[in-house]
N, C-alpha and C positions, 0 to 999 in steps of 0.2 A: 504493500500500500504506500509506505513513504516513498518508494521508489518510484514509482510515478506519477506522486505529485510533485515530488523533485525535478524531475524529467520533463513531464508534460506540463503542469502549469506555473513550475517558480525557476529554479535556473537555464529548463532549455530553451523557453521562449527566450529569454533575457542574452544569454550564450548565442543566439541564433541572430537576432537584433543588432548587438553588439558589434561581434567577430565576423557575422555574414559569412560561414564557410561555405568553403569551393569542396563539393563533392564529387569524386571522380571514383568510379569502378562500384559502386554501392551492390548492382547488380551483382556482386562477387561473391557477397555473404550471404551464407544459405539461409531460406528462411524458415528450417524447421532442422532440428538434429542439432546434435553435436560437433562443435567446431573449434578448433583456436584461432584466435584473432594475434599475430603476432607482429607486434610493431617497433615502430625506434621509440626512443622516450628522450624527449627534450625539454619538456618543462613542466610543471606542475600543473598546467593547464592542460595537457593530454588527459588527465584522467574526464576532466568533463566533458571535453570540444566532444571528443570521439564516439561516448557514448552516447550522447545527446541527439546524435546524426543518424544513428544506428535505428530499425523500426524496432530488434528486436531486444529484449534485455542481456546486459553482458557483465560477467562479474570476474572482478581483477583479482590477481594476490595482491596485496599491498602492503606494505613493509609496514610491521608490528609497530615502530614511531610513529606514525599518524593518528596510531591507537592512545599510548601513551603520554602525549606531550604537556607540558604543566599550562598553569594557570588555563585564563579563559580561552584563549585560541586554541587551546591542546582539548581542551574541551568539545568544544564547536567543531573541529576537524575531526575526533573521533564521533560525536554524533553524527556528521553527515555521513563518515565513509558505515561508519554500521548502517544509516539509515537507507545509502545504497546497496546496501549484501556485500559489500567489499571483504575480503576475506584476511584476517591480520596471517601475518608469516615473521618470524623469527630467523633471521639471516645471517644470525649468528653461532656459530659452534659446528660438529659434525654432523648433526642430524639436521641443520636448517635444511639442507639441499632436497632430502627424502621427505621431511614433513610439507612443503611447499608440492612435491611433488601428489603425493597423497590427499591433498586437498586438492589440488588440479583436478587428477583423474574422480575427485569424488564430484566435482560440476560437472564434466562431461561424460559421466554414469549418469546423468539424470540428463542430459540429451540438451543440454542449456549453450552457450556458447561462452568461451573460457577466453580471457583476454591477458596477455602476458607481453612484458618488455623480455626479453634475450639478452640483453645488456646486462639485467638485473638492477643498474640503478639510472640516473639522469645521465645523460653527456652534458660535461661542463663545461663542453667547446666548442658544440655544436657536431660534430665530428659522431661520425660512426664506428662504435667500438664491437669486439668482437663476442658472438653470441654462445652464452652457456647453453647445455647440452638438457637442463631440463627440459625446453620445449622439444626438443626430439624425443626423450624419454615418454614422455607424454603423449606424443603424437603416435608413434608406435603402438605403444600402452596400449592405447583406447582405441586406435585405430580409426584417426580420424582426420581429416583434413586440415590445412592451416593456409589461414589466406594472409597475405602478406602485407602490414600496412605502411601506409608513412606520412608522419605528420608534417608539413612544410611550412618554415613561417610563427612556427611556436616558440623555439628555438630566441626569434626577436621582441617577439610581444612579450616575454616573461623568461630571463634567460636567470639561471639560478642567482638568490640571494636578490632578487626585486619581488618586494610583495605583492603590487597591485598589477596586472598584465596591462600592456601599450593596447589602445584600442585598431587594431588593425586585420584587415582581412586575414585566413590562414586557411589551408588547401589539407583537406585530407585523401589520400588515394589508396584504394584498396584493388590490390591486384591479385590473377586469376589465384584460385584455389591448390594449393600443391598437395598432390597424391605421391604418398607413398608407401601404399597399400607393396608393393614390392619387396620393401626393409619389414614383410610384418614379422614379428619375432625374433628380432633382431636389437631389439631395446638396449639387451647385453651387451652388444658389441659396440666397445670404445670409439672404434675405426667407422664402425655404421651412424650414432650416433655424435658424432662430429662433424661427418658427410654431409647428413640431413641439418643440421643445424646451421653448417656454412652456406648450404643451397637456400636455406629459409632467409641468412642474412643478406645475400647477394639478390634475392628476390627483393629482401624491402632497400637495399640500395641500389637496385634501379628507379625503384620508385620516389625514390627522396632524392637521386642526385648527391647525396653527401661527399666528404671525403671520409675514406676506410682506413682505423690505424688496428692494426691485427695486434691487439694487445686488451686486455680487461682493460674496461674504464675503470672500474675500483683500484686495479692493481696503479695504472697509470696516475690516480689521484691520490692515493697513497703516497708518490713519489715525485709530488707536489705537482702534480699536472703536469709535466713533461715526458715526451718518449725518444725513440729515433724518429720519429720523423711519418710522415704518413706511410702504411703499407700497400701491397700489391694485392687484390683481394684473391682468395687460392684458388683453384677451378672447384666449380662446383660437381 
């Protein structure tokens, strides 16, 4: 129920007003079944453009801090993202990887459509970082397609550490659906799911046009933002 009065009469009308997105490939997303929707993540504004645009309902992992943050904001952020089914995830220790997983395959066991960054967290340079292997595990898993997104233009409206987003158009494009009905059973294998994870990332960098740096963004930010330099994206 709050989810869409969220949706439909308070933030998406307002989001829609605003930002005036450019929709491009919408026809891509199924509109019944099980899917992942797997995208770049550029700014904190991705969590609302994208599913506001969407007909059907779509539910994130979202990192356990949005859940817990103090005072009154920390507040306000954790009642909206519950009040959207947003699902908290713990991304820290050795089991984050497997409990994020686990909750994944528990949306797309009820046939809903699962939405996931590959990055794991924001790019803080706009720049396209290289994508963990959950979404293959997943996709295998369940056995279920993943359509490829990319947000364009987020990145400038609200680029990290600005609270309020620039009022400015921004382009979301969703392209064709990737089957890999091929790899099925093959979840286990390191080699397979790294294959399909590179092919997912190379799918949503066509669509965004980024530059690729073949290195974690976590890892990369950790070591104060700096890498070698952009990388070559590997064959899919």
């Amino acid at each position: 129920m709050i989810y869409h009065v969220l949706k439909h009469l308070l933030f998406g009308p307002l989001l829609k007003l605003l930002f005036r997105p450019r929709v491009e490939g919408l026809e891509h997303v199924p509109e019944e079944g099980a899917a992942i929707v797997a995208g770049n993540h550029l700014s904190f504004s991705d969590h609302f453009l994208m599913p506001v645009m969407l007909d059907r309902r779509i539910t994130f992992l979202a990192k356990q801090e949005y859940f817990t943050g103090p005072g009154l904001k920390g507040r306000l952020t954790a009642a909206f993202f519950r009040g959207v089914g947003q699902i908290p995830v713990d991304r820290s220790g050795k089991e984050a990887g497997r409990a994020a997983i686990r909750e994944g395959l528990g949306v797309l066991g009820r046939g809903e459509l699962l939405g996931i960054y590959p990055e794991g967290t924001r790019s803080h340079d706009g720049r396209l970082y290289k994508g963990k292997v959950g979404v293959a595990v997943m996709a295998l898993t369940a056995g279920v397609p993943v359509v490829p997104c990319a947000m364009v233009g987020t990145f400038e409206i609200q680029p990290p550490g600005r609270v309020l987003p620039r009022i400015r158009r921004v382009t979301i494009r969703f392209g064709e659906p990737l089957d890999f009905s091929r790899h099925a059973g093959m979840q286990g294998e390191r080699a397979v799911v790294r294959a399909v994870t590179d092919e997912i990332m190379y799918a949503i960098l066509g669509l965004s046009g980024q530059e690729y740096v073949d290195a974690y963004a976590a890892d990369v930010k950790a070591a104060g933002g700096t890498d070698e330099g952009p990388g070559k994206f590997p064959p899919a």
